[in-house]
N, C-alpha and C positions, 0 to 999 in steps of 0.2 A: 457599506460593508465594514466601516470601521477605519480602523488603519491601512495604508496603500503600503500592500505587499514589498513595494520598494525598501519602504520608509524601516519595516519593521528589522529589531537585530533577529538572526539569526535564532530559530527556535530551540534547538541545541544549547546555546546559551541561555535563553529564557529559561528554560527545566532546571539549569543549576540554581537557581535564587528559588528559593524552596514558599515564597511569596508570590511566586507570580503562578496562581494558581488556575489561570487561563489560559498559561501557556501547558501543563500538564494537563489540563484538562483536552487542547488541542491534540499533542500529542499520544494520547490517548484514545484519542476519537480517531483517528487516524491508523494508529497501530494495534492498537487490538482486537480490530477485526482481523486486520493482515494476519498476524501470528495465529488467531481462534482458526480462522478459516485453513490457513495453511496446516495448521494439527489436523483437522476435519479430513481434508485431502489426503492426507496421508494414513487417514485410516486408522485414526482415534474416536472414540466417544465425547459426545457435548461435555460431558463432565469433565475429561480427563484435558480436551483440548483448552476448556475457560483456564483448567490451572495451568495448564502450559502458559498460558497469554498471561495470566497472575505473575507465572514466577518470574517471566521474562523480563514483563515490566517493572516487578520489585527489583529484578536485577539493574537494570537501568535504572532506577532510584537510588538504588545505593552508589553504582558505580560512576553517573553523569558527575558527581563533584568533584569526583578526581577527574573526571576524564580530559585530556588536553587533545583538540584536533590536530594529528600530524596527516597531512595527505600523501607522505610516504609509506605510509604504515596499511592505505586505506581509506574506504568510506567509515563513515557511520553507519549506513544500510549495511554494506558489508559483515560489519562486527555484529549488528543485529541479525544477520542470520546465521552466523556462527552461536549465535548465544542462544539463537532459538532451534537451530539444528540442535547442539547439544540436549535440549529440555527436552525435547521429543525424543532423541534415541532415548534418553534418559529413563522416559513414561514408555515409550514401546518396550524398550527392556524387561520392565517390573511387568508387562502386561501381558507379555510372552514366555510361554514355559518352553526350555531347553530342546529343542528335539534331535533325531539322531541323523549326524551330519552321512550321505552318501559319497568316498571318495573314488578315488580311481583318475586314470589321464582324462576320460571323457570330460568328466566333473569339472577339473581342473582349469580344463583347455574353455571350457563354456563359461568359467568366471572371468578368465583373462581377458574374452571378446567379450565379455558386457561394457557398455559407455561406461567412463567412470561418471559415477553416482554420487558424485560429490557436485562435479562442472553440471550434472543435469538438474541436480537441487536446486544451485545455487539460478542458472536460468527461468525456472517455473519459479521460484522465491521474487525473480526480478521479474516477470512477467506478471503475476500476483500483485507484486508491488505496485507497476505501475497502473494495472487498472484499479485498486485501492484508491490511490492518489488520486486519479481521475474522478474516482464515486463523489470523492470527500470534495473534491475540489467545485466538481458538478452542484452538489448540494450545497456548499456556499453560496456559491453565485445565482442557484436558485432561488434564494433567501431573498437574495440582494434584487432583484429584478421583478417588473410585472410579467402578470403571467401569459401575457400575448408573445414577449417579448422571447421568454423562457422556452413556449412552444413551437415559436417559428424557430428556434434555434434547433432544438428537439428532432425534430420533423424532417430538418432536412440534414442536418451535421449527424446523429443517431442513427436514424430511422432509414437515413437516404431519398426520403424524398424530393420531387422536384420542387422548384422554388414557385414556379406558377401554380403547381396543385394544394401547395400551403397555404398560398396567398390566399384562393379563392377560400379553401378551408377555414382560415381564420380571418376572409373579409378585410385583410390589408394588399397596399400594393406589396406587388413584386420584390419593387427598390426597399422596401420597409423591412421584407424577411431576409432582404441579403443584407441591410441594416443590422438586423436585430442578431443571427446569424455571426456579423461581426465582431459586432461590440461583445458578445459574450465567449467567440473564440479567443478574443483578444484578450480578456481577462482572466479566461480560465490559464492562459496559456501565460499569463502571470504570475497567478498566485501558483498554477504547478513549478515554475523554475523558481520561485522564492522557495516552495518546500525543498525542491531537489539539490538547493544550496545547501541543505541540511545534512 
């Protein structure tokens, strides 16, 4: 798989050195589906949602070199989805015409009990997030693995199958798919906390 997720500096810092173009390449394979997908959801068009994901990440291009981590201030997830909530109201704005507000106490009274809509954004942004993370991290270690290995993982950790009806399935012992099972929870569950150091 290359470098042990341990080993590696932090990818946040990789994207600053405007050379290390594996790391934004990573970065990117990572986040731009997040951000595309999250546009999508929210009830933009393919077109409209890619430049959402465009500008977001140009925005994090320009701003990663200044950027300094304070963990008082926040994540870096966090600020990414402030930067990507904004682009979005941003394109729904321009993509919506004006219409005529209804008031009165009824009206009123029925905006004040809605959730705030910011904490439920911000939740489905982090639920998004993390099965992203998962996809990307999955398809690494896919890479990385034969594919008996890959399947008895699949089967049962996925799919929920039991470990004896894999086995017979893919003609290994038992002890092999709770093997294989393993070693690949163990890794995914690596390289996810090396991302999430991010």
């Amino acid at each position: 798989m290359g470098d042990d997720p341990k080993t590696r500096p932090s990818l946040l810092l990789r994207i600053r050195d405007e050379r290390d173009s594996a790391a934004w390449s990573q970065f990117v394979e990572i986040y731009a589906p997040l951000i595309y997908g999250f546009a999508r959801k929210r009830g933009l068009q393919d077109a409209d949602s890619a430049d959402v994901a465009q500008d977001v990440l140009q925005g994090v291009s320009t701003a990663i070199k200044k950027f300094s981590y304070d963990p008082s201030l926040g994540s870096f997830r966090g600020w990414l989805f402030a930067v990507t909530r904004h682009k979005l109201q941003k394109k729904l704005s321009v993509s919506k015409r004006p219409g005529i507000g209804v008031g009165g106490t009824d009206a009123v009274e029925s905006i004040n009990n809605q959730a705030d809509p910011t904490a439920e954004l911000s939740a489905t942004w982090e639920r998004e997030y993390q099965q992203r993370l998962f996809d990307w991290a999955a398809a690494q270690i896919q890479r990385s693995v034969n594919e008996s290995t890959w399947r008895a993982f699949a089967l049962t950790a996925i799919e929920g199958k039991k470990a004896r009806e894999v086995a017979k399935e893919l003609e290994m012992t038992v002890a092999a798919v709770y093997l294989a099972k393993s070693r690949v929870t163990g890794r995914l569950k690596a390289l996810i906390e090396q991302m999430e150091a991010t």
